[in-house]
C-alpha positions in Angstrom: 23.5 37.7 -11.0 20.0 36.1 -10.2 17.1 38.7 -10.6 15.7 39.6 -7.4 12.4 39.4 -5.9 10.8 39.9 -2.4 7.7 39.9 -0.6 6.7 42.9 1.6 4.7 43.1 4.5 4.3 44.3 8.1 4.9 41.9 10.1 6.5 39.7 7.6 8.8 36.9 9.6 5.3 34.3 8.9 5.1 34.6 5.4 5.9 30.9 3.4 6.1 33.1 -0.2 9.8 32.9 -0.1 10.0 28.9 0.7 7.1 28.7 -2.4 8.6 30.5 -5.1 12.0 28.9 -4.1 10.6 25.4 -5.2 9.2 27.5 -8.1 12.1 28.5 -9.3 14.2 25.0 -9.0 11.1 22.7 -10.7 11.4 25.8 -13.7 15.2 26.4 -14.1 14.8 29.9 -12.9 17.8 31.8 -12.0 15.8 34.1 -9.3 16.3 35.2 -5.4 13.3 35.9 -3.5 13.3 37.2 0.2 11.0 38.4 2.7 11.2 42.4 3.9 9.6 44.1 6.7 8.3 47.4 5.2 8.1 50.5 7.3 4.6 50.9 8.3 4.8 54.7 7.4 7.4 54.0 4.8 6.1 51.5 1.7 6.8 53.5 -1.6 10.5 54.1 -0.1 11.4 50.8 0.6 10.1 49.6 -2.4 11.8 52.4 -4.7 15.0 51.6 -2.8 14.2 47.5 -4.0 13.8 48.9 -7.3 16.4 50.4 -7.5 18.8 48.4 -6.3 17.6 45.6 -9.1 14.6 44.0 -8.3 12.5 43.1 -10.9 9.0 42.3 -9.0 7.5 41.9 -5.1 4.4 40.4 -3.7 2.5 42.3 -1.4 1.0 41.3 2.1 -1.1 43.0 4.8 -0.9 45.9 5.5 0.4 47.6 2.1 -2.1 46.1 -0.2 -3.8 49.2 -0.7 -1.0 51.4 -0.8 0.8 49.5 -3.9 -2.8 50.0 -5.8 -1.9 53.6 -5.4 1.9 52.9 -6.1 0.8 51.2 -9.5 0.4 53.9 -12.7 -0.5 50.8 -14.1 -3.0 48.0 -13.0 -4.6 45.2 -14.3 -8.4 44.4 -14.7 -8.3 42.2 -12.0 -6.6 44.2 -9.6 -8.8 47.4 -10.7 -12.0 45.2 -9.6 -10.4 44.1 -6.1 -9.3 48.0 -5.4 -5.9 46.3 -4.0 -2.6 45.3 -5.4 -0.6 42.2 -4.1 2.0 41.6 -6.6 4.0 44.5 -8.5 6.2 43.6 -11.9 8.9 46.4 -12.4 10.3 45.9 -16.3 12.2 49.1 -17.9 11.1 51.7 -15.7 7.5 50.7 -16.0 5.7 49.5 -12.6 2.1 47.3 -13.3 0.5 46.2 -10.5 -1.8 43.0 -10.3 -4.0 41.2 -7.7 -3.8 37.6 -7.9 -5.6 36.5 -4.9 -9.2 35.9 -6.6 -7.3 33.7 -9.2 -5.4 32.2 -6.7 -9.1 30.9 -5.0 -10.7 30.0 -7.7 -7.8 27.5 -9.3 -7.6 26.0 -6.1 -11.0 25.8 -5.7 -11.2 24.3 -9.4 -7.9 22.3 -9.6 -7.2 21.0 -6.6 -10.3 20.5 -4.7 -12.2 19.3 -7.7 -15.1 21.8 -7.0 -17.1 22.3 -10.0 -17.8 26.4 -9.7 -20.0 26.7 -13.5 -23.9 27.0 -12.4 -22.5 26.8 -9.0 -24.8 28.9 -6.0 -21.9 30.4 -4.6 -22.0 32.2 -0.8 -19.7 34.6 0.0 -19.2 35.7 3.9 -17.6 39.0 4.6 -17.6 42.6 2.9 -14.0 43.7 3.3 -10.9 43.4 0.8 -10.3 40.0 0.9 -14.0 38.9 -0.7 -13.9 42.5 -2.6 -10.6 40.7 -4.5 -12.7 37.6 -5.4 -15.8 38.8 -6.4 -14.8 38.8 -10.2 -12.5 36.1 -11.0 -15.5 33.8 -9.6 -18.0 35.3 -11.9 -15.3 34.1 -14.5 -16.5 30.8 -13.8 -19.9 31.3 -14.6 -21.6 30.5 -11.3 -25.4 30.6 -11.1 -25.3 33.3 -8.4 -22.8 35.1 -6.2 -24.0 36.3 -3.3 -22.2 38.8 -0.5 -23.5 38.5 2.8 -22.3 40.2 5.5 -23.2 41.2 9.4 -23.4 44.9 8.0 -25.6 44.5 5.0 -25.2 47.5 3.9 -21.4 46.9 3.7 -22.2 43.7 1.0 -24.5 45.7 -1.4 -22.0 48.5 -1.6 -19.1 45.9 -2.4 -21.3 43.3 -4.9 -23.3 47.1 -6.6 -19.2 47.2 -7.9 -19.9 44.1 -10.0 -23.5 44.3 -10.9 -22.7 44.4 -14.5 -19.7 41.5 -14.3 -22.8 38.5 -13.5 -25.5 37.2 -11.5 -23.8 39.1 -7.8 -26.2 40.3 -5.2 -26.0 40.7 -1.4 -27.6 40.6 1.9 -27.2 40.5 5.9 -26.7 37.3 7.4 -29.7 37.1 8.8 -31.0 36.9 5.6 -29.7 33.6 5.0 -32.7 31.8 6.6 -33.9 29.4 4.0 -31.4 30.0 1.4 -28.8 27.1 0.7 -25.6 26.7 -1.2 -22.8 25.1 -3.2 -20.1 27.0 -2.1 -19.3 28.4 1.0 -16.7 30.9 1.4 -15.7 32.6 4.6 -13.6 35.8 4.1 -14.4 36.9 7.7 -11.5 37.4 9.8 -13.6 35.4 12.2 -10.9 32.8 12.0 -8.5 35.0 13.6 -10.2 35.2 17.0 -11.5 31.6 17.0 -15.0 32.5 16.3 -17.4 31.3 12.9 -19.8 33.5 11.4 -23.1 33.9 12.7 -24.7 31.8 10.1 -27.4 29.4 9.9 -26.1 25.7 9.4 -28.9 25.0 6.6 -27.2 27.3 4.0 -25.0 24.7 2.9 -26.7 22.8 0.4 -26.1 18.7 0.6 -22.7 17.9 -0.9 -22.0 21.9 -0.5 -17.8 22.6 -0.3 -16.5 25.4 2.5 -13.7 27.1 2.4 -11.9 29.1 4.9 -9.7 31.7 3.4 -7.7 31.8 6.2 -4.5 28.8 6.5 -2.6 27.5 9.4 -5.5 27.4 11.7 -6.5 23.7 11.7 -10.2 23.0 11.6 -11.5 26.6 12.5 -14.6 27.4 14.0 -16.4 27.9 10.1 -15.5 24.3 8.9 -16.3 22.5 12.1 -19.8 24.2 11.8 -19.4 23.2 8.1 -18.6 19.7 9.2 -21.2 19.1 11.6 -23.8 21.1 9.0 -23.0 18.2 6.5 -21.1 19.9 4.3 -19.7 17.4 1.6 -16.0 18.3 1.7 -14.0 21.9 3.1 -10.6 23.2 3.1 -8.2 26.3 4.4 -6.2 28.8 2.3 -3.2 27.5 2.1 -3.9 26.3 -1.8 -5.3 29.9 -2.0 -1.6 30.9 -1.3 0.0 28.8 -3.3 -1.7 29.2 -6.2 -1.7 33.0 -6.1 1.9 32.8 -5.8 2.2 30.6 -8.6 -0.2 33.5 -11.0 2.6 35.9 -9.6 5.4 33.7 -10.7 3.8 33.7 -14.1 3.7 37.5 -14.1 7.0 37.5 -13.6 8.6 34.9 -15.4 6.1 33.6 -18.3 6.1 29.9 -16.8 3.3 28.3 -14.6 4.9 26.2 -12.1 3.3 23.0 -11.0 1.9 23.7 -7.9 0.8 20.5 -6.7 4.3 19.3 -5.4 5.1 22.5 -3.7 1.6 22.0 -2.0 2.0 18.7 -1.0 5.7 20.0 0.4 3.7 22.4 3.0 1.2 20.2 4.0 4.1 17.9 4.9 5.3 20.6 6.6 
C-alpha cells in the first residue's frame, strides 16, 4: 500500500501540491499518494487526527490552518519556531514534528533558479504579516548585508524583525521611510497582489540591476513587478518557484530525497 500524504487547506480545489509532489514521487521511485482535503474551518486537529489515523504519514498545510498546526505540533523545528507557523507536518511512530518550509522554499528559488546572488545582498522586505514573518530567518542564512521590514504600519515591522534582532543585520521601518534608500532585492509579501494593487513604494528603492519578487503566483505581471519593470529593475519573478521548491524541502522531510525541481517547474510554467 503506498504511504499517504495530503495537503490541507480551506478552500483547497486551487492548490497544484498534489500535481508537484506527484512528479516528485515518479522522478524518485517513490511509492506515495498525495491528495488534496478541504479541512473544516472549525474542525483542523480532527481531520487531521482522523488522516493519521487512517495511515498517513505527513500533510502540507495551506491558508487558513497554518497557525493552528504550529499549535498542533509538540514538536517544531527551528525554522518553523522563527516563522510562528507550521506548513508541513511529518507523523513517524506516534510522534508529530511540524516544519515551515516556505522561507527555504524563497530563498532556493531565489538562489537556484533565478541566479540571484543573496550574500552581502541589501535585501527589502514589504509586508509585516506571516508570510515575511516565515522568511525573515532562512534569508539571514544567506548572509545578506541587511534585511529590512517595511511595512504601511511601521510599528507592525519593528515588532516582527525585534524577533530576529539577534539572528543578523534585520531592521524595519514604514514605507514612507524608504525615500532615499535603494536595494538588491525586492520582496513583496503584501497581499496587495490579491486586489490588483502594488505597494505604496517609491520606484527609486530598487537599486540598478535590483531583482523583485512577488510572493504571490498565477497572477501574471502584477501591479509590484510592472512598477518593478518600469523602475528598472534588472530581472523579477512570481511565487510559483517559491512553491515548488517548498514542496520539494517537504518532500525531503518526508522521504530523505531532494527531488529535482527544475523539470517539475518547467512542467507548470508549460501549464
Amino acid at each position: 500500500m503506498s504511504d499517504r500524504y495530503a495537503v490541507i487547506g480551506n478552500p483547497i480545489a486551487h492548490s497544484k501540491s498534489p500535481e508537484i509532489h506527484a512528479a516528485f514521487a515518479r522522478q524518485t521511485g517513490q511509492d506515495m499518494s498525495y491528495e488534496r482535503i478541504l479541512g473544516p474551518l472549525d474542525g483542523f486537529a480532527a481531520t487531521v487526527d482522523a488522516f493519521r489515523a487512517g495511515g498517513g504519514r505527513g500533510m502540507n498545510v495551506t491558508l487558513p490552518f497554518k497557525l493552528q498546526a504550529f499549535a498542533y505540533s509538540p514538536r517544531r523545528t527551528p525554522r518553523a519556531e522563527a516563522a510562528g507557523a507550521v506548513n508541513t507536518l511529518r507523523f513517524d511512530d506516534g510522534s508529530i514534528l511540524g516544519d515551515n518550509t516556505d522561507g527555504a522554499g524563497l530563498a532556493n528559488d531565489l538562489t537556484r533558479n533565478l541566479g540571484v546572488h543573496l550574500a552581502g545582498a541589501r535585501i527589502l522586505l514589504l509586508g509585516a504579516g506571516g508570510a515575511a514573518q516565515g522568511v525573515i530567518l532562512p534569508l539571514l542564512e544567506h548572509k545578506p548585508a541587511c534585511v529590512v521590514v517595511a511595512n504601511r504600519t511601521p510599528e507592525k515591522a519593528v515588532s516582527i524583525a525585534s524577533m530576529f534582532r539577534n539572528c543578523g543585520p534585520v531592521s524595519a521601518c514604514g514605507l514612507a521611510d524608504l525615500r532615499g534608500q535603494r536595494y538588491d532585492v525586492v520582496v513583496n509579501a503584501t497581499s496587495a497582489a490579491i486586489g490588483g494593487a502594488a505597494p505604496d513604494l517609491c520606484p527609486d528603492v530598487f537599486a540598478d540591476g535590483a531583482f523583485a519578487y512577488e510572493m504571490m503566483y498565477g497572477k501574471g505581471e502584477t501591479a509590484f513587478l510592472s512598477l518593478a519593470r518600469d523602475a528598472g529593475a534588472g530581472g523579477w519573478a512570481d511565487g510559483l518557484g517559491m512553491l515548488v521548491e517548498q514542496a520539494a524541502e517537504s518532500f525531503l522531510l518526508w522521504r530523505g530525497v531532494r527531488p529535482d525541481t527544475g523539470p517539475v517547474l518547467a512542467m507548470l510554467r508549460g501549464a
